[in-house]
C-alpha positions in Angstrom: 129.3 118.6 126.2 129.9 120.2 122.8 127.8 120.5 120.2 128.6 120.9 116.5 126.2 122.5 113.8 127.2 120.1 110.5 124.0 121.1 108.8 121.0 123.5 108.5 123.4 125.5 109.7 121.9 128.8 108.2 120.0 127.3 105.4 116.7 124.8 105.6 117.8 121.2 104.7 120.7 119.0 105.7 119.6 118.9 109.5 122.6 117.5 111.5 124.2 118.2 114.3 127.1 116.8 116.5 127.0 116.0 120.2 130.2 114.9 121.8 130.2 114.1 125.5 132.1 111.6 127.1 134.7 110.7 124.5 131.4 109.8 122.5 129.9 111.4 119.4 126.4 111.2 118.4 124.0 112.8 115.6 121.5 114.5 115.9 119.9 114.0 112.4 121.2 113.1 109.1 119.5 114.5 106.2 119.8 115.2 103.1 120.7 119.2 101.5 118.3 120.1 99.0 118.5 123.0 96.5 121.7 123.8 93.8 122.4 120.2 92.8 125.9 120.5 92.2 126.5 122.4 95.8 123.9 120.4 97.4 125.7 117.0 95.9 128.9 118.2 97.4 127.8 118.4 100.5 125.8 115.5 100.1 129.1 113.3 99.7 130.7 114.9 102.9 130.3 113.1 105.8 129.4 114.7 108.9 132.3 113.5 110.7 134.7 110.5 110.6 132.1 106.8 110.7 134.6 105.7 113.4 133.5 108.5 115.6 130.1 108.0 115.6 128.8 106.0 118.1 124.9 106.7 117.7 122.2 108.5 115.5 119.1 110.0 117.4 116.4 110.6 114.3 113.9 113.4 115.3 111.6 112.7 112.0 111.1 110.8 108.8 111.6 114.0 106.4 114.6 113.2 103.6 116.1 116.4 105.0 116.2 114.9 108.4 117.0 111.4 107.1 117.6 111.2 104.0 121.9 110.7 104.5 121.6 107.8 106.9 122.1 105.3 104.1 125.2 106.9 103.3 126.4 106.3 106.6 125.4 102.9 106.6 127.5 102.9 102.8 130.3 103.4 104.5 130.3 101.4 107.3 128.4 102.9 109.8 127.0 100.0 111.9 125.1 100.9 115.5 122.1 102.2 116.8 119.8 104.3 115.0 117.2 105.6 118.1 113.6 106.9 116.4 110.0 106.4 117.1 108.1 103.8 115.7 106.2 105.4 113.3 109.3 107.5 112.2 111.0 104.2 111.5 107.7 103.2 109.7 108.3 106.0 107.7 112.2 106.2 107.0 111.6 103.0 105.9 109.6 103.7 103.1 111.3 106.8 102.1 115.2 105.9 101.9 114.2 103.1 100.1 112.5 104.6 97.3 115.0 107.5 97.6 117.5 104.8 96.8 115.7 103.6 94.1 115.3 107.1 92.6 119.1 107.5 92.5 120.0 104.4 91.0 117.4 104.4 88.6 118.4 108.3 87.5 121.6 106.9 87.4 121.4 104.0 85.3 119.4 106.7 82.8 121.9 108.7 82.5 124.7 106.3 81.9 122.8 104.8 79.3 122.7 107.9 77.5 126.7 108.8 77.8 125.9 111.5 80.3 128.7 111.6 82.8 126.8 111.2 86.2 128.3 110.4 90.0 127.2 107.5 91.3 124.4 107.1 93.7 124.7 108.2 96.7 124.0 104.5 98.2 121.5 102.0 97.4 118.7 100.4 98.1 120.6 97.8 99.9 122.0 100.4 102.2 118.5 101.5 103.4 117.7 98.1 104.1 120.8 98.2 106.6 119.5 101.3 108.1 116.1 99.6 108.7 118.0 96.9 110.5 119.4 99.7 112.9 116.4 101.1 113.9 115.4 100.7 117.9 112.3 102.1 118.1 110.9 104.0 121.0 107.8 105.6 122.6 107.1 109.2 123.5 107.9 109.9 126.8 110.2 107.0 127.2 113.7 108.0 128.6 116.2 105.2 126.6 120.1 104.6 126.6 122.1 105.9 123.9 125.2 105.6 125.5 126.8 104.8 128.4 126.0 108.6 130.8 123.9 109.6 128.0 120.3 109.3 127.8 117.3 110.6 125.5 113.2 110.9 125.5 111.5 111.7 122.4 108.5 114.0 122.9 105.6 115.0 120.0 106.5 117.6 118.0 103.4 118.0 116.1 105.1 117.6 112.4 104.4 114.8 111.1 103.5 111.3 111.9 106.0 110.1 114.3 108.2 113.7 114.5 109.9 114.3 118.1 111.6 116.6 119.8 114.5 115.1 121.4 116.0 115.5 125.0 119.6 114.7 125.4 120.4 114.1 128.9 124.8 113.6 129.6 126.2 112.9 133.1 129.7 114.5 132.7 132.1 114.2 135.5 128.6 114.1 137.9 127.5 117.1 136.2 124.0 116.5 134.5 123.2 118.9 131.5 120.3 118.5 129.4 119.9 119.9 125.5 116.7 119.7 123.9 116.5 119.4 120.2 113.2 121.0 118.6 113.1 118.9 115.3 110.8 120.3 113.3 107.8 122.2 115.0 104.4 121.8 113.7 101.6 123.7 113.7 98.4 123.9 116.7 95.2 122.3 115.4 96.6 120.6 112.2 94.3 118.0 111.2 95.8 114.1 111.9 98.1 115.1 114.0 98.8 115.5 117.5 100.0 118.7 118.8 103.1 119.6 120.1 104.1 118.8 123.4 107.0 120.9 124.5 109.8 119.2 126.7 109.1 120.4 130.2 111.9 118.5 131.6 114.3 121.3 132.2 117.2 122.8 129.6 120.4 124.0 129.2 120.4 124.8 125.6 117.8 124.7 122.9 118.6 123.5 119.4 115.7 125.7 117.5 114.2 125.2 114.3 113.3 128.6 112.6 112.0 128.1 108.8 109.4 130.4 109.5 110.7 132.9 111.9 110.0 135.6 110.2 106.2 135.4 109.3 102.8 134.2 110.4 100.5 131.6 108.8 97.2 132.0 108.3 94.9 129.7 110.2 94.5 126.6 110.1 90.9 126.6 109.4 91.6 129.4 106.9 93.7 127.2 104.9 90.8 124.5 104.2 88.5 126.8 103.3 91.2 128.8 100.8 91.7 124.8 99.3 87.6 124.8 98.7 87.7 127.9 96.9 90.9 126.7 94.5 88.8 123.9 93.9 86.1 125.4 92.9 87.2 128.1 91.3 89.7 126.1 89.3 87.1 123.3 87.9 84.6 126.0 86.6 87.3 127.0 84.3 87.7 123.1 83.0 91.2 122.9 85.2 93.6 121.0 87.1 95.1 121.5 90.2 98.7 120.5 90.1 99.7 119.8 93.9 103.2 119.3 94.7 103.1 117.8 98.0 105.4 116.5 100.5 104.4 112.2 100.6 105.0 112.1 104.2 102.0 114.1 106.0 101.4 116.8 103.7 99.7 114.5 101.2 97.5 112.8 103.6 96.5 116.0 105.2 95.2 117.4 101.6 93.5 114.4 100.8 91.6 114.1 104.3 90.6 118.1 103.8 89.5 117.2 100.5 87.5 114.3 101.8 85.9 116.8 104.4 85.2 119.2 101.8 83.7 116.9 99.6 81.3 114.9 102.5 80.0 118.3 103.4 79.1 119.6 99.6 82.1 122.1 99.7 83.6 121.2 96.6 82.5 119.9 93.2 83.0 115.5 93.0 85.8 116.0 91.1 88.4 112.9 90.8 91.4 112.8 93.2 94.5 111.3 92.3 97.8 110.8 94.4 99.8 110.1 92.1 103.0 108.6 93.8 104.2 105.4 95.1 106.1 106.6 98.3 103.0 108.8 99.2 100.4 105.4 98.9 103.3 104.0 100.9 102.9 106.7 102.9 99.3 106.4 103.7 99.5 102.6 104.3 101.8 103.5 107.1 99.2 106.3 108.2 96.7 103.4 108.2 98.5 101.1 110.7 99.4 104.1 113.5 95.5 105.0 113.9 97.1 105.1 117.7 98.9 108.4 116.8 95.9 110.3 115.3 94.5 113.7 116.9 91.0 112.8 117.5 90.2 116.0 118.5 88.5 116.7 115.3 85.0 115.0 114.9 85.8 113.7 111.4 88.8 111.6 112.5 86.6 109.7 115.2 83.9 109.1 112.6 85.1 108.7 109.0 86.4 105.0 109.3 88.6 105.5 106.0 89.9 108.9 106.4 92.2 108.5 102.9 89.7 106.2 100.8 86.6 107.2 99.2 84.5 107.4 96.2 86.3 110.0 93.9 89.4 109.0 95.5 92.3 107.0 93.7 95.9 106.0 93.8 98.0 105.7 90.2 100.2 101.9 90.5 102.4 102.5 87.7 104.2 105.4 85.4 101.7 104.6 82.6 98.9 105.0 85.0 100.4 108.6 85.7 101.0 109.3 81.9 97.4 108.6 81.0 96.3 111.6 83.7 98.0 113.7 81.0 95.4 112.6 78.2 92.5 112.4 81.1 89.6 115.5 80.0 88.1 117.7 82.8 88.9 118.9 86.2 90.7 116.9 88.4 93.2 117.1 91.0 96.6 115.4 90.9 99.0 115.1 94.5 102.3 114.3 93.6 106.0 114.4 94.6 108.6 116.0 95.0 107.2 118.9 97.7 109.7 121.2 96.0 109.2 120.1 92.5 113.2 119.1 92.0 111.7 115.2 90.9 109.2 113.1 90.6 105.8 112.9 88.6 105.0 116.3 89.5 107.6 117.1 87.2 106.1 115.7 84.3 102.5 117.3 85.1 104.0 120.7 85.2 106.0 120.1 81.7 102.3 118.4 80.5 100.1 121.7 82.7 102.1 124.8 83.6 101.0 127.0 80.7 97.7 126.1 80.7 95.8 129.4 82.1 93.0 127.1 83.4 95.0 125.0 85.8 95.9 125.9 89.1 99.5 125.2 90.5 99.0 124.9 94.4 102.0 125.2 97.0 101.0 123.7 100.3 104.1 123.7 102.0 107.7 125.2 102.4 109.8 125.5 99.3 113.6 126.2 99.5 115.7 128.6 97.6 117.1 127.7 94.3 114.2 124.8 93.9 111.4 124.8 91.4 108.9 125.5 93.8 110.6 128.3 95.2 110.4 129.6 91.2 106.5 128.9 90.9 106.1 130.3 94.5 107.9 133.8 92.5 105.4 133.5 89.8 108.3 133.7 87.1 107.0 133.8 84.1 109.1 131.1 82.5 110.1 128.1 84.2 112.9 125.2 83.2 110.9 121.9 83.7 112.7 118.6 82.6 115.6 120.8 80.6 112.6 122.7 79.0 111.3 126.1 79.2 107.5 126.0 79.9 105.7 129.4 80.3 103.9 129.4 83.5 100.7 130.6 82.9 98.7 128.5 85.0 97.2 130.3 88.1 99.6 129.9 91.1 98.3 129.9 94.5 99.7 129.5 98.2 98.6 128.4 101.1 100.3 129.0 104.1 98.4 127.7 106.6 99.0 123.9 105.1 102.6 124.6 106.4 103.9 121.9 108.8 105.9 124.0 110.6 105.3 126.6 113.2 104.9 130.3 112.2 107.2 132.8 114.7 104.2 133.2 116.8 103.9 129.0 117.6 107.5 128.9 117.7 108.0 131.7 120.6 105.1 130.0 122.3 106.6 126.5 121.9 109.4 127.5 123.5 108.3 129.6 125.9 106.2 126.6 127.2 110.1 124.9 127.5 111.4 128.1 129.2 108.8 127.1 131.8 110.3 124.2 132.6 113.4 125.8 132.5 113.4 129.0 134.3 117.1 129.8 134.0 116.9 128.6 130.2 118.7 131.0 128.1 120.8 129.7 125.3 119.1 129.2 122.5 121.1 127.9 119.2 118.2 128.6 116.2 118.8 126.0 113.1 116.7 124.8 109.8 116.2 128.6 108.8 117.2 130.7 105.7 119.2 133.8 107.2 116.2 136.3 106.9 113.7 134.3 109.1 116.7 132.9 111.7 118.0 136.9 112.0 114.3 137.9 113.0 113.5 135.7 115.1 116.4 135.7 117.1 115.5 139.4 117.7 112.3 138.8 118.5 114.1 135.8 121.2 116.5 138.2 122.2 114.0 140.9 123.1 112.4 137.9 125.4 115.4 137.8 127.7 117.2 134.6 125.5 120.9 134.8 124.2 119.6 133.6 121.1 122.4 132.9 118.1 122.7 131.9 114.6 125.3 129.2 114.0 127.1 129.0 111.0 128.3 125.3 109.1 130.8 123.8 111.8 130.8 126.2 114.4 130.8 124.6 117.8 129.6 125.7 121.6 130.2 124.4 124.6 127.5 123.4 126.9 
C-alpha cells in the first residue's frame, strides 16, 4: 500500500490524500485550498491525480476544505462511489451546492462588468452529481470500497457527521490497516458526540495537527467568555459581528446563546444568522437529533435547541442589508468562517470601525485570509476592495475551536496506540508548519516516528 499526500500537505486546507493498493487508487478527501486566491485557484484547478485512476472517494467530513473539490471531479468525469456518513452527505449536500452557486453567481458579476475572471470551478449541476454518488454509511459499519479493500467510519467529534476513517487492504494475504484522523474535535463540545478513537489496530496514522502547537481554553471557559462579549458589547450600544463556520460552528453559538439567554446570562438581545447555507445547515441539524450528545441537560430538555424568542434567520440579501440600518445591539452569525466571502463581508465593510462593535473569532482562521488579519488586530483592513480601519474591539475564543488542542490530539491518539501497541508511524497533515513541527516533537518524544510530509511525497506502508 502507498499513500500519497496531494493536499494539507503542510498547510491547513486542501485535505487529500492518495491510497493505492491493489492496482487501485482511492481519496481520502477532496477539498477545497483556501487562502491566496490566485495560489489557492491554481491548485484548485489541479487535479489530484488522473479521473481514470480513481476508483473511489472515502469523505471523512462535510467541511469545503474536506469536500469542497468533489464537484470538480464529478466536472470532469469522475463517476463512482463516493463513501460518507449520512449526515455528512446531509451536509455536502447543502454546502457544494451553494458553493456552486457562489462561483457562478461571482462569476457571472464579474463578466458583466469586463473583469477577466476563470470560469467556475463546476456548477451546481455537478454537485447534484456528487449527491447522486453518495453511499451513505453508519459508524462502526465495516463497508466495501473495493475489491481487498475495506473501510469503517468512526466519530470524530468535529462536526455533525465527521469520521475518522479505517482503511483496511488485503495485499498479497498481507492485511495492513491505515487510519485516517479527519479532523479531531474537541471533549465536551456541546451537540456533539465525542471522539471515539479507532481501536481496531494500525499500521500508520494519517494525523491532523491544526493546533499542535497550543492549548485551548475550556470548553466551559469559552461560554462564559461569549457571555461577557455579549454583555460587555451591548452596554456600549454594539454589534457583535461573528464570522462563523455554517456547518457546526454556527449552531454551536446559537445553542450557547440560547443557554445563556434561558438562564439570565446575557441581555435579550436579537440574534440573527444571517446565511442561507447555515439555516440549511441547521435544518439538517434538525433531522439527525439521533447524532446529538445528550450528555448535556439542555439538549435533552430544550425541544428547539436553534429556535427561540430573540432568535431569527434573514431569507433574502435585502433582509441582510436592512441589519445594516437596524439601531441597537444585536448579534449577527454569518459566513465565510474566514471572512474571504459571504455576508460577513458586507457587515465588516458596514461595522469594522465602529469602536462599539465587537468582531468575534470563534474558530480557526488560515494564513493569508481576512480572519487571520482581524485575528492580528491590523489596524487597517481591505474589505470588498476597500480599506476599513478596524477599530471595532476584536476578541478570540479558543475554546469554540472544533478541533483538538495538542493536549486532545496526543490523547486521541494515544487511545489508538492502545489498540495498536506496535503503532509507530505517524504521518501528521492539516497543520501550518509551526504547529505540525511541535507536535511531532512532542510525538516523537512519545516513542512515534512521527513526520511531516510535504505536497506529493509518498510512503510506503
Amino acid at each position: 500500500m502507498q499513500i500519497e499526500f496531494a493536499g494539507a500537505a503542510r498547510e491547513v486546507t486542501g485535505s487529500c490524500h492518495i491510497v493505492r493498493v491493489n492496482g487501485k487508487t482511492i481519496l481520502l478527501d477532496c477539498g477545497l485550498f483556501q487562502g491566496r486566491r490566485a495560489e489557492s485557484e491554481a491548485k484548485n484547478r489541479r487535479l489530484p491525480c488522473p479521473i481514470a485512476e480513481i476508483d473511489a472517494v472515502v469523505l471523512s467530513h462535510a467541511h469545503l476544505d474536506h469536500a469542497g473539490r468533489l464537484p470538480f471531479l464529478a466536472h470532469a468525469g469522475y463517476s463512482r462511489d463516493i463513501h460518507a456518513t449520512k449526515a455528512t452527505a446531509d451536509l455536502t449536500a447543502i454546502m457544494l451546492a451553494d458553493s456552486a452557486r457562489i462561483q457562478e453567481s461571482d462569476f457571472e458579476h464579474l463578466s458583466r462588468h469586463g473583469r477577466p475572471v476563470a470560469p467556475p470551478l463546476y456548477e451546481v449541476k455537478d454537485a447534484a452529481r456528487v449527491e447522486e454518488l453518495m453511499r451513505r454509511h453508519g459508524y462502526g459499519e465495516w463497508f466495501d470500497v473495493l475489491p481487498g479493500v475495506r473501510a469503517k467510519f468512526t466519530e470524530a467529534g468535529h462536526i455533525l457527521g465527521s469520521a475518522s476513517v479505517v482503511v483496511e487492504a488485503t495485499e498479497n494475504g498481507v492485511v495492513r490497516r491505515v487510519v485516517f484522523s479527519g479532523d479531531v474535535g474537541r471533549p465536551g463540545l456541546p451537540i456533539i458526540r465525542d471522539a471515539a478513537p479507532p481501536t481496531d489496530g494500525a499500521d500508520l496514522v494519517i494525523m491532523e495537527s491544526t493546533y499542535g502547537d497550543r492549548d485551548h481554553e475550556s470548553v466551559a471557559g469559552a461560554r462564559d467568555n461569549l457571555a461577557r462579549v455579549v454583555r460587555e458589547t451591548a452596554a456600549r450600544g454594539g454589534r457583535i459581528l461573528i464570522p462563523a463556520f455554517a456547518v457546526g460552528r454556527a449552531q454551536e453559538i446559537v445553542y450557547d446563546l440560547h443557554v445563556l439567554m434561558r438562564d439570565g446570562s446575557i441581555p435579550r438581545i436579537p440574534i440573527v444568522i444571517d446565511s442561507p447555507l447555515a439555516t440549511a445547515a441547521t435544518a439538517v441539524f434538525e433531522h439527525n437529533v439521533d447524532l446529538f450528545d445528550t450528555t448535556e441537560t439542555p439538549v435533552r430538555e430544550i425541544e428547539k435547541l436553534f429556535r427561540f424568542d430573540q432568535m431569527s434567520f434573514t431569507n433574502s440579501s435585502m433582509e441582510s442589508k436592512a441589519l445594516n440600518a437596524r439601531v441597537g445591539p444585536v448579534v449577527i452569525i454569518a459566513g465565510s468562517g474566514m471572512a474571504e466571502a459571504g455576508r460577513i463581508v458586507h457587515h465588516l465593510l458596514h461595522g469594522a470601525s465602529d469602536p462599539r462593535n465587537t468582531v468575534l473569532i470563534v474558530g480557526f482562521q488560515a494564513e493569508h485570509t481576512l480572519g487571520r488579519r482581524i485575528v492580528e488586530r491590523q489596524p487597517t483592513i481591505r474589505v470588498l476592495g476597500q480599506d476599513v480601519d478596524l477599530r471595532a474591539k476584536v476578541e478570540v475564543l479558543s475554546g469554540y475551536s472544533a478541533h483538538g488542542d495538542r493536549t486532545e490530539l496526543a490523547n486521541w491518539l494515544g487511545a489508538v496506540r492502545r489498540g495498536s501497541p506496535a503503532l509507530k508511524q505517524v504521518c501528521l497533515v492539516h497543520g501550518e508548519a509551526k504547529a505540525q513541527d511541535a507536535f511531532a516533537a512532542r510525538l516523537r518524544a512519545d516513542g512515534y516516528a512521527a513526520t511531516c510530509p510535504e505536497p506529493g511525497n509518498r510512503i510506503s506502508v
